[in-house]
N, C-alpha and C positions, 0 to 999 in steps of 0.2 A: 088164325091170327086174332078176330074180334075175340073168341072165347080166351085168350092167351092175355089179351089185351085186357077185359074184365077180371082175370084171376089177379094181374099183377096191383090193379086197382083196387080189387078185397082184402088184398095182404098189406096197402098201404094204408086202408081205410085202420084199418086192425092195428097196424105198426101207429097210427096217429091216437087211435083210441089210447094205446098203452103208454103212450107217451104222455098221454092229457091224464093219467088215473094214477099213472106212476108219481107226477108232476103233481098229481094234487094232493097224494098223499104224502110225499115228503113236506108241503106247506101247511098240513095238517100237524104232521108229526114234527116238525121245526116249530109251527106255533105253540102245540101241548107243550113241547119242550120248554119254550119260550117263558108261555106264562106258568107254569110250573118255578122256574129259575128265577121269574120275577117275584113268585109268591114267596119262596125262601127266602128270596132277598130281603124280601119287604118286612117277612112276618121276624127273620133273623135279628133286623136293625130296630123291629122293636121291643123285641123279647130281653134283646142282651142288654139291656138297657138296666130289664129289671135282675139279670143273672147274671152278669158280670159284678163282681167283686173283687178287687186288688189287695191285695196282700199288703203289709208294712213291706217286707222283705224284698217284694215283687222288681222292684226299682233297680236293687244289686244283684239281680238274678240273671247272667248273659242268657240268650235268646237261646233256646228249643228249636230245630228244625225236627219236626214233630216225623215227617217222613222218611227221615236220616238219622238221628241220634235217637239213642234210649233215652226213656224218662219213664221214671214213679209215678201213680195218680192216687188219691187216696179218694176212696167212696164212702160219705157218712151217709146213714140214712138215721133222720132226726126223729126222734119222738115226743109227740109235746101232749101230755097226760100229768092229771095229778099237778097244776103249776108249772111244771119243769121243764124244760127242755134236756133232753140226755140222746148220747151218742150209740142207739140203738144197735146198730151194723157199721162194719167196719172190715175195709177190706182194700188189702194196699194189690196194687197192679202194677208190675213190672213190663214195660216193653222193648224189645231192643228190635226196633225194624229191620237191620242189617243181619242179622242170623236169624229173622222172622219166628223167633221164640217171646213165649208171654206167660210170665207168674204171675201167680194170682195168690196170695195171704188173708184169710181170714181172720181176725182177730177177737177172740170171745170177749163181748161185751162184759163178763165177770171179770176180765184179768185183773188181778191185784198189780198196784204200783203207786209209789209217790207221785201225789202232782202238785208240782211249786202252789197253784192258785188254789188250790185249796188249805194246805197245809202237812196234808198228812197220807197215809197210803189208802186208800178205796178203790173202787171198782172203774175201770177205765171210761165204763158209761156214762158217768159224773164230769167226764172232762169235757164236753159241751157248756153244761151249763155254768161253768167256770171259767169265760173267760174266749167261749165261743170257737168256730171253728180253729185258729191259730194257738191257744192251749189244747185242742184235740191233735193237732201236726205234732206240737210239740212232744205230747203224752206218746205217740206212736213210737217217734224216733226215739225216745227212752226206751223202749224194747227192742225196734229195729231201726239199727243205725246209720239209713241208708237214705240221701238225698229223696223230697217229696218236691216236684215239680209244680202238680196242681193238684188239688182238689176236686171232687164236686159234692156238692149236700144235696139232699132232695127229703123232704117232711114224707108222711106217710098219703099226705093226703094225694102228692103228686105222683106218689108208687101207682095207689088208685087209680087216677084220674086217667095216666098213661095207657095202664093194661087195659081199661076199657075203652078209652080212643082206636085200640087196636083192638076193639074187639076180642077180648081175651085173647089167652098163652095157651099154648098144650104144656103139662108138664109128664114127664115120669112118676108117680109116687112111689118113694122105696120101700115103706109099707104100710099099714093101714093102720088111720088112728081119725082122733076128731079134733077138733079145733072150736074154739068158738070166734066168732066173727063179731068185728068191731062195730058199735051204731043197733045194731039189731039185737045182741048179744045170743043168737041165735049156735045151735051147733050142728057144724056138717061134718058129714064125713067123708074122710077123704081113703078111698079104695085105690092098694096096690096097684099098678099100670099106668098108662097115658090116662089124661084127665085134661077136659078145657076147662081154665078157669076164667074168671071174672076179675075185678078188681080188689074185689073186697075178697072173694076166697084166695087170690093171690097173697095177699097181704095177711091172712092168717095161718097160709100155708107157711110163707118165710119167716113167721115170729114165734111159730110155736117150736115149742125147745122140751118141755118137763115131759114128755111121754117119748121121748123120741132117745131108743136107746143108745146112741151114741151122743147125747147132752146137747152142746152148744157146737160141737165139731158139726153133727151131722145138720143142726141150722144153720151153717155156715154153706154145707154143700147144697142145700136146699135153695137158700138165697143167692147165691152163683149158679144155679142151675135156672131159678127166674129170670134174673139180668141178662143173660149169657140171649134165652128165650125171646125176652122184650128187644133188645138192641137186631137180635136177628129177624122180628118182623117189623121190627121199625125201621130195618135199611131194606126192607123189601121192597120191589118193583110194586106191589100191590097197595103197599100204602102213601105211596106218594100222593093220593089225593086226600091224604089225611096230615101231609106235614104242617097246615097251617096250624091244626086243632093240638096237633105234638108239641109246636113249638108254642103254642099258646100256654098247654100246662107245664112246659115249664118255664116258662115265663113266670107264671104265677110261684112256682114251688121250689123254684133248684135254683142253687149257685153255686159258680165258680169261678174261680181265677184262669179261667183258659180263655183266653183274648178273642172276641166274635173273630179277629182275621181270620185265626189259624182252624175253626169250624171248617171249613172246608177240603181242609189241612188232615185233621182226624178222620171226614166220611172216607178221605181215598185212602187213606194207612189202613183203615177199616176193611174196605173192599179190599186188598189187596191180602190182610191178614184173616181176613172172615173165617178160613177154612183152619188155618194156622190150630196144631193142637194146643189148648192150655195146661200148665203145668198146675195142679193145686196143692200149694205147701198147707204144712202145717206145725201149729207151736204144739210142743210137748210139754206136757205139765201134768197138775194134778188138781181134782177139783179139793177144797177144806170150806170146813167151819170153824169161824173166827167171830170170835163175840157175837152167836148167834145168829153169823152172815155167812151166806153162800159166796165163797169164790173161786177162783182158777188161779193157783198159782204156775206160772211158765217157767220151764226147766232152762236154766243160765246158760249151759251147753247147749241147747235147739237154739235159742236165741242168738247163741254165737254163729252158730251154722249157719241160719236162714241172715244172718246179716253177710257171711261172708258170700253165700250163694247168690244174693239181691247184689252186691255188690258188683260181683262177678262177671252177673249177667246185664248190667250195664257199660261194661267195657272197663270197668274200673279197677284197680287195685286196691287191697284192704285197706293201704293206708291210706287213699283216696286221691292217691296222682295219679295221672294220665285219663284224666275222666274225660269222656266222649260227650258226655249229656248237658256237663255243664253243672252248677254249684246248685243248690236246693233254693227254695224260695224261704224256704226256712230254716236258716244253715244250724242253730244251738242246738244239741240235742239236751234236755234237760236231765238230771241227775235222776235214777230209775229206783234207789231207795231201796235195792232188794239185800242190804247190806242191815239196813235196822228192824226192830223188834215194829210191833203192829200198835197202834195208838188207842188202843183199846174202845176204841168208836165200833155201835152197830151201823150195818148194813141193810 
């Protein structure tokens, strides 16, 4: 009986131990959590401060439920070299959360087209510095004729500043070439297979174009292959003790018209689509020389297609009743000019 009576005394001694370790680690893990949720909070409401940007249009645009209706986002990455500012990268993203499908368009920085604020036909990289992100929307939708919901921009310096908050990317290389690298002017090379990079070899990975034999197509897959990389170790469980310093650089570097609310809005469309395969279109064209300029002119028929397929996969009809997502932030699409002769301007 006494040894019977001591056993049941050890098992409750034990049964209290677990209950006190069980108990402390959930107050542990409910605090991390805690001030984790208050440090987004915090570092969110001061960041968006300097990243939020409203649109003219923004006002007549009915509301996005970003986890239910499809919407457009357009990705500029900005270059500021030489005086100018120009629209480096470009790349329209389609999402429709209810058939958990997601396009992804590249658009070659060369495309030839008219842009109102300039005057005349150039290269579509030109349309930043004419007039700022809102002639870049516009410039787009002249080729593809399909509602842009939001935006976001981010300068090179923020590409940077990310992939090394994260401690570098792994990438694939498709094959081996060299690059020279910005600030140091330095040349690395970058060997066939997996490769961690840094910020500055990321960033010279995604810009290099003239040795890479599929042209500006294959920088296009290059730089969907970084973004695709940086967003998937920046929703990781590992870097959340690094969100302050994330949201810090972009505070300093990126803006958009995506409203701080719906931030939260996007991490869970995210998680739930993280796995979801991307489609990557592509415009069909031809590259020429034009008054001793390099460009890409885009075949009328692919343009047609990839608007009716953008279209499509937002729930929409061509002619654009029945839309699920709701009206563009920038509903003109401006006149795309492929109809007149070249203005005899170099490039």
């Amino acid at each position: 009986m006494i040894e019977n009576t001591r056993l049941r005394r050890k098992k409750q001694r034990k049964k209290r131990v677990f209950r006190v370790f069980a108990l402390l680690m959930a107050f542990i893990i409910v605090g991390t959590v805690s001030f984790f949720a208050y440090e987004i909070f915090y570092s969110t409401q001061k960041a968006s401060k300097k990243i939020y940007h409203q649109l003219e249009a923004d006002n007549k645009a009915p509301d996005v439920q970003v986890t239910k209706d499809p919407f457009t986002v357009l990705l500029v990455g900005i270059e500021n070299q030489g005086g100018g500012e120009r629209s480096d990268v470009l790349m329209l993203a389609t999402v429709n959360p209810k058939t958990e499908k997601i396009y992804m368009l590249s658009i070659p920085r060369d495309t030839r087209l008219y842009i109102d604020e300039v005057g005349y036909k150039t290269k579509i990289t030109h349309s930043y510095g004419n007039g700022g992100i809102e002639t870049t929307i516009k410039s787009v939708q002249s080729l593809i004729d399909v509602p842009i919901d939001y935006y976001i921009s981010t300068n090179f310096d923020g590409f940077e500043d990310v992939v090394d908050t994260l401690n570098g990317v792994k990438v694939d290389v498709p094959f081996t070439f060299k690059a020279q690298l910005t600030g140091s002017l330095k040349w690395k090379t970058y060997y066939q297979g997996e490769m961690d990079l840094n910020g500055n070899e990321a960033l010279a990975y995604v810009r290099m174009r003239k040795t890479d034999p599929n042209g500006d197509h294959g920088r296009n897959e290059r730089q969907q292959q970084v973004i695709k990389a940086i967003i998937d170790k920046g929703t990781s469980f590992t870097s959340i003790t690094k969100i302050d310093n994330l949201i810090d650089d972009m505070g300093n570097n990126v803006k958009t018209n995506i409203p701080p609310s719906k931030f939260v809005s996007f991490v869970k469309l995210y998680s739930k689509l993280k796995n979801a395969p991307i489609e990557n279109l592509k415009i069909e064209g031809s590259d020429q020389m034009i008054n001793n300029g390099s460009y890409f002119i885009p075949d009328e028929d692919s343009l047609a297609q990839l608007t009716t397929l953008l279209t499509q996969a937002r729930g929409e009809s061509p002619d654009g009743s029945s839309s699920l997502a709701g009206s563009s932030s920038a509903n003109s699409a401006a006149a795309s000019g492929f109809d007149g002769d070249g203005d005899g301007r170099n490039e």
